[in-house]
C-alpha positions in Angstrom: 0.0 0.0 0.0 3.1 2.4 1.0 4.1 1.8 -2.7 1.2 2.6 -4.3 0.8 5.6 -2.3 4.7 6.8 -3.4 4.6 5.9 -6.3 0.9 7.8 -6.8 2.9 10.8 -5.8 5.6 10.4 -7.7 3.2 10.3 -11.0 1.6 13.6 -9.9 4.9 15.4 -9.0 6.3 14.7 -12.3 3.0 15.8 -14.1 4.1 19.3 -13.5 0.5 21.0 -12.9 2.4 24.6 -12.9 1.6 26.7 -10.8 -0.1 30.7 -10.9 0.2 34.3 -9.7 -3.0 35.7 -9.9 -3.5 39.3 -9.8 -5.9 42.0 -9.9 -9.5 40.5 -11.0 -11.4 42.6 -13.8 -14.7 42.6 -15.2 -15.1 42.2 -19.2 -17.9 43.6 -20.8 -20.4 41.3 -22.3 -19.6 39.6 -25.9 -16.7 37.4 -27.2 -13.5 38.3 -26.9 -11.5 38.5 -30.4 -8.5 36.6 -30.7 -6.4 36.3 -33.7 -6.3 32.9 -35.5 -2.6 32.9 -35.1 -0.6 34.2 -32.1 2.3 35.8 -33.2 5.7 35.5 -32.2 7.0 38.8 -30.0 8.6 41.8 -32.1 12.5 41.5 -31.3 12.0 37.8 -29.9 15.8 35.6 -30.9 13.1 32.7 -31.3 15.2 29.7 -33.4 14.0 29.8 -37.0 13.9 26.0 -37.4 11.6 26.3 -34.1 9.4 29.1 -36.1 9.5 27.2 -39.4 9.0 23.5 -38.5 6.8 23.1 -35.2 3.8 25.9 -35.8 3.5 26.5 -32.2 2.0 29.9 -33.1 -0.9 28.1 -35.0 -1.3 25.8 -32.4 -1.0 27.6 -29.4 -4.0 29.7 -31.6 -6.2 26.4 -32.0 -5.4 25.3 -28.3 -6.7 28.0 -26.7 -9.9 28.2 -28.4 -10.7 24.0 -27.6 -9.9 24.7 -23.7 -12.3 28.3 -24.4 -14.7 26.5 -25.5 -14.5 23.8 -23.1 -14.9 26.3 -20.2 -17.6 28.1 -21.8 -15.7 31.3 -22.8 -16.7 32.9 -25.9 -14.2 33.7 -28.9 -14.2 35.3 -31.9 -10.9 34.8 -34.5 -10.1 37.1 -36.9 -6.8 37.3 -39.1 -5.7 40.7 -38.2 -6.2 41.9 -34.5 -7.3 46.0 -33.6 -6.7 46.4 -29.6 -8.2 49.6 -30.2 -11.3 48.2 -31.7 -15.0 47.9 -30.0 -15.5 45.4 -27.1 -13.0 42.4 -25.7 -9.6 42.4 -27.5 -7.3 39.8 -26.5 -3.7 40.2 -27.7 -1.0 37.6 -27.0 2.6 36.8 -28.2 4.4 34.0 -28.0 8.0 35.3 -26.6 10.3 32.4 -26.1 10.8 29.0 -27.1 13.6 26.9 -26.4 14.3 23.7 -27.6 17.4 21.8 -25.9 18.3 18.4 -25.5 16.4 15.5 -27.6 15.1 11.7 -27.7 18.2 10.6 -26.8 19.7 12.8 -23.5 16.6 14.2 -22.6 14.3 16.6 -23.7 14.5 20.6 -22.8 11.5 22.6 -23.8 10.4 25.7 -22.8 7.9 28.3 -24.3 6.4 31.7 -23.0 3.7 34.1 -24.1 2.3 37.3 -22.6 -1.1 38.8 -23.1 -3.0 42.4 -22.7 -6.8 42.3 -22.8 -8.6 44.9 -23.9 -11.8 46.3 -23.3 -13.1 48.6 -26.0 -9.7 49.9 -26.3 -8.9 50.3 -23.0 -6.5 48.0 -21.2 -7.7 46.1 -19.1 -5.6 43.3 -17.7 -2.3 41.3 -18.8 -0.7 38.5 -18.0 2.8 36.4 -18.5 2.7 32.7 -19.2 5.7 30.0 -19.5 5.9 26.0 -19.3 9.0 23.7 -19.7 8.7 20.0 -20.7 10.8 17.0 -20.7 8.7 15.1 -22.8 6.3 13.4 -20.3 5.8 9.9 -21.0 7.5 7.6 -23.7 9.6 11.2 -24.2 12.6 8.8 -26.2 9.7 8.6 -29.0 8.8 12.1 -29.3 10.4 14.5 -31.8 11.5 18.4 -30.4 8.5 19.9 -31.9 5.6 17.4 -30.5 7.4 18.3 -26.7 7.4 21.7 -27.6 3.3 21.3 -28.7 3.3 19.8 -25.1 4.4 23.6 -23.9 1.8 25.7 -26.3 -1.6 22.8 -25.2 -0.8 23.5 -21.6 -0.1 27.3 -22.4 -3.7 26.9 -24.3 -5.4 25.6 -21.3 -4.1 28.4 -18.8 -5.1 31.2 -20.9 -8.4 29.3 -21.4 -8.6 29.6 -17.7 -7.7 32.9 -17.4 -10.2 34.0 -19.8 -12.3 32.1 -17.5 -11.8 35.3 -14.8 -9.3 37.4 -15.8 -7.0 39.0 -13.6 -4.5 42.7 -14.2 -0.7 41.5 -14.0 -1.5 37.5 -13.5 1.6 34.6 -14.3 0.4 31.5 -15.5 2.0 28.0 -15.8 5.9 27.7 -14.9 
């Protein structure tokens, strides 16, 4: 039983749940909130281009967070080219970092971060930070850089999700 118990532990530890700094909670105005239909990488980021050209963690990251929206029951609206300045609930995010270190064979290294300002008929309202790392989770010796690195954008998805959820001024999610 002891065992089962450690080793029940041990399989939640690893699973990294992340953790969160939530800051001052705001009130959105009723509608959807418009998103773009792909987040764009940061101006200025020193992102790796084979990152930027082979893995599409911009489109996915973009795709993940409207399933976990939708799941939770938060509204969104995609358009192709975002206006913060535009009528009713803007939500502008970048993707800042992504690292990709190690591999199948030593060990996968992954890390991604974003930051986000939400606006409310031009006004801002409330931002946040967001980062996760991976090591590849289970069976990682099967999984190319860019699948751990889609690991990083899903979980990213699902804490802006939540977020959106109740949104909070100057909040870090994830890592």
């Amino acid at each position: 039983m002891k065992t089962a118990v450690f080793l029940s532990f041990l399989v939640l530890a690893a699973c990294g749940g992340g953790s969160a700094r939530l800051g001052t909670p705001v009130t959105l105005s009723p509608g959807p909130i418009t998103v773009q239909n792909t987040v764009p990488f940061s101006p200025g980021h020193n992102i790796a281009n084979n990152i930027k050209q082979e893995c599409d963690l911009n489109q996915q990251l973009a795709v993940f967070i409207k399933e976990y929206s939708t799941e939770k029951g938060v509204e969104l609206r995609g358009v192709d080219v975002l206006d913060t300045s535009g009528p009713g609930n803007v939500l502008k995010i970048e993707i800042t970092d992504a690292v990709s270190m190690g591999n199948a064979f030593i060990g996968h290294r992954k890390f991604t971060s974003v930051r986000g300002k939400l606006f409310d008929n031009g006004k801002l309202l409330a931002s946040f930070t967001g980062a996760r790392n991976s090591g590849g989770g289970a069976f990682a010796g099967f999984k190319g850089s860019c699948a751990v690195l889609g690991r990083t954008v899903k979980a990213l998805g699902n804490d802006i999700a939540t977020w959106l959820k109740q949104p909070s001024n100057n909040a870090h999610l994830g890592d």
